[in-house]
N, C-alpha and C positions, 0 to 999 in steps of 0.2 A: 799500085795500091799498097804492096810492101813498102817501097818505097817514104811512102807517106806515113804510113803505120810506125817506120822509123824514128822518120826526123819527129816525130809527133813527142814519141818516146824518148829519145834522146834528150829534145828541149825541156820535155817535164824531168828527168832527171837533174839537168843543170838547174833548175829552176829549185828542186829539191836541196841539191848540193848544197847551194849558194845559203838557203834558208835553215841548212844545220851548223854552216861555219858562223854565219852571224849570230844566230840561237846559243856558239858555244863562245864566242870574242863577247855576250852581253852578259854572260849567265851569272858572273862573278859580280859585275856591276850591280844586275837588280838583287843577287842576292844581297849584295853591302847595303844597298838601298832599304831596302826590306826590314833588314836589320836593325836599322837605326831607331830611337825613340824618338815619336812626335814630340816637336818644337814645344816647349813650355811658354808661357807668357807671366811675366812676374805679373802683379798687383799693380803695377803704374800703365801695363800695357792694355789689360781685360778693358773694353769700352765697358762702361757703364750707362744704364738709360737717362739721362737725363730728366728731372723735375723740374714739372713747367709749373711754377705757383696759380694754383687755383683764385680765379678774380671771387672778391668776397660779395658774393652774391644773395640777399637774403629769399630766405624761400617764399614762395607764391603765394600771397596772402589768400584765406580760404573767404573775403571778406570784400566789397566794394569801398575799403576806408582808405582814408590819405591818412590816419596816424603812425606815425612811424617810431615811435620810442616806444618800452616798454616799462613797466611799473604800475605802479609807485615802489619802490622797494620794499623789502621786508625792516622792520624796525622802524618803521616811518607811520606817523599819523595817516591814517583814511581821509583823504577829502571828504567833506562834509557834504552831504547834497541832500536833496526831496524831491519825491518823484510820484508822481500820481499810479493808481493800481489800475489794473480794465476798467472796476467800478466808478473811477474817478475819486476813490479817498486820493487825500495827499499823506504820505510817509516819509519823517525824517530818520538820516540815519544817528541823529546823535541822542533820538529820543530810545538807543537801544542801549546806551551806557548802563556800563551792571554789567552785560550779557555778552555772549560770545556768540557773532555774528558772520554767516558765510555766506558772501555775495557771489553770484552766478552770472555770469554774463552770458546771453545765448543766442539765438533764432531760430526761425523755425526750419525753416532749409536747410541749417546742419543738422548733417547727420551723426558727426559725433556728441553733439547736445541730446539728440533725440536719444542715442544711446546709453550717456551718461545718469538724464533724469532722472528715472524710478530709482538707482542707486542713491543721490541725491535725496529724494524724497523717503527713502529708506532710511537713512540716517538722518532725518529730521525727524520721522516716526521714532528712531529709537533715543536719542540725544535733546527730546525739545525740552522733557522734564527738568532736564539737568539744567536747561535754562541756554539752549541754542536755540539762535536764530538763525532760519533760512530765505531769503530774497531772491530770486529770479528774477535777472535785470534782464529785460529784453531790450534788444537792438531796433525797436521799432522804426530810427530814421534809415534804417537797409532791410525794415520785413515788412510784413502786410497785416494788418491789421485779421483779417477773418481767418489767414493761416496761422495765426496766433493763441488765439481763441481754440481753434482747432488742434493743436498742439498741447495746449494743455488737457484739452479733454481725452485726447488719446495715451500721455500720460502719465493720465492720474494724477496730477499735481497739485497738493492742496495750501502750500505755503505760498506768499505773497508771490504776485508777477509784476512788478512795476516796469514799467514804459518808460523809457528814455527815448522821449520823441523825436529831441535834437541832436542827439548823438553827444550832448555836453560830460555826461557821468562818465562815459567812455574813454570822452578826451581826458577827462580828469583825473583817469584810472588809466589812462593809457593802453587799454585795451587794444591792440592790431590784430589780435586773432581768437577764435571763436571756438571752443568754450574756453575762459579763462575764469577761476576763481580765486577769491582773496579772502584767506580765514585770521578775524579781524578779535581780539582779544578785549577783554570787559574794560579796558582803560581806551578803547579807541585806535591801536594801534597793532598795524599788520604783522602777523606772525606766519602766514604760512601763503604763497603764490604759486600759483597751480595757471601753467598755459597749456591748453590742451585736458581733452577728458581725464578724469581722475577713476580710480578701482574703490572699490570698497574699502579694500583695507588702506587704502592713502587716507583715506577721510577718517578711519574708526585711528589711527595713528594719529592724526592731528587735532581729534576731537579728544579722543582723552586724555591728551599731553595738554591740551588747553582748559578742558570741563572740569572741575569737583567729581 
């Protein structure tokens, strides 16, 4: 059993031995190692992430229309059109000459329209004196007739709603998204295009910069 208790001990000493003379033949090495400053990379080396050009993709029409341009520009004549109300008058737009007129394009299913209105009819309440017109074009050939109707009543709208039953003023106006408006100056001629809901103070800026 001494024996054994020996060689046990002997072999772990050599074992030791062997693992201080290596520990002292590297010690110099990792310490040089150690020492050294990490590798630099100039400017032509650093990868850089590459850009992948975004395909031009336009965004999701909020709308069931095939039109695809947008306008009519600013400083461009208004297409000329006429369009029946709920009650069935007909209304031209050139019988508004004199006057400074803001067309509205809508539906009833947006909800940024529904948002927009009472500001709209806000600034018709305060602006009509001075001799602004307000039109509410409805998208009738993408709405429904009784949610239309409904729509106004909820609110509060009391300037004209004309019907574009064919979806033709739209085309002509190049409407693709939903609310757009177009503030139309007393000689017939578009001064201010609005895609997407407008704030108050958009309107009270373009109304006074247009109005007496």
């Amino acid at each position: 059993m001494v024996r054994y208790k020996f060689i046990l001990f002997l072999i772990t000493a050599i074992l030791v031995s062997i693992g201080i003379v290596w520990l002292f033949l590297n010690t110099s090495r990792l310490l040089s190692y150690l020492a050294q400053p990490p590798p630099q990379l100039s400017a032509q080396e650093i990868p850089l992430p590459s850009s992948t050009p975004q395909a031009n993709t336009p965004n999701p029409l909020p709308s069931p229309t095939t039109r695809t341009s947008i306008g009519p520009f600013v400083s461009q004549q208004a297409p000329a059109f006429s369009l029946k109300t709920r009650a069935g008058d007909v209304m031209k737009l050139e019988d508004n000459r004199g006057k400074v007129v803001l067309l509205n394009f809508w539906a009833s299913w947006c909800i940024p329209c529904k948002e927009e209105m009472p500001l709209i009819q806000a600034a018709y309440e305060k602006y009509r004196d001075r001799g602004l017109v307000v039109w509410g074009i409805n998208m009738t050939d993408i709405d429904d007739r009784d949610e239309i109707d409904k729509f106004v009543q909820e609110t509060g709208v009391t300037f004209p709603i004309l019907l574009d039953e064919s979806g033709a003023v739209g085309t002509d106006y190049r409407v693709i998204s939903i609310p757009t408006s177009f503030f139309i100056d007393r000689t017939g001629i578009i001064q201010h295009f609005q895609l997407g809901a407008m704030t108050a103070s958009q309107m009270d800026q373009y109304l006074e910069e247009m109005l007496p």
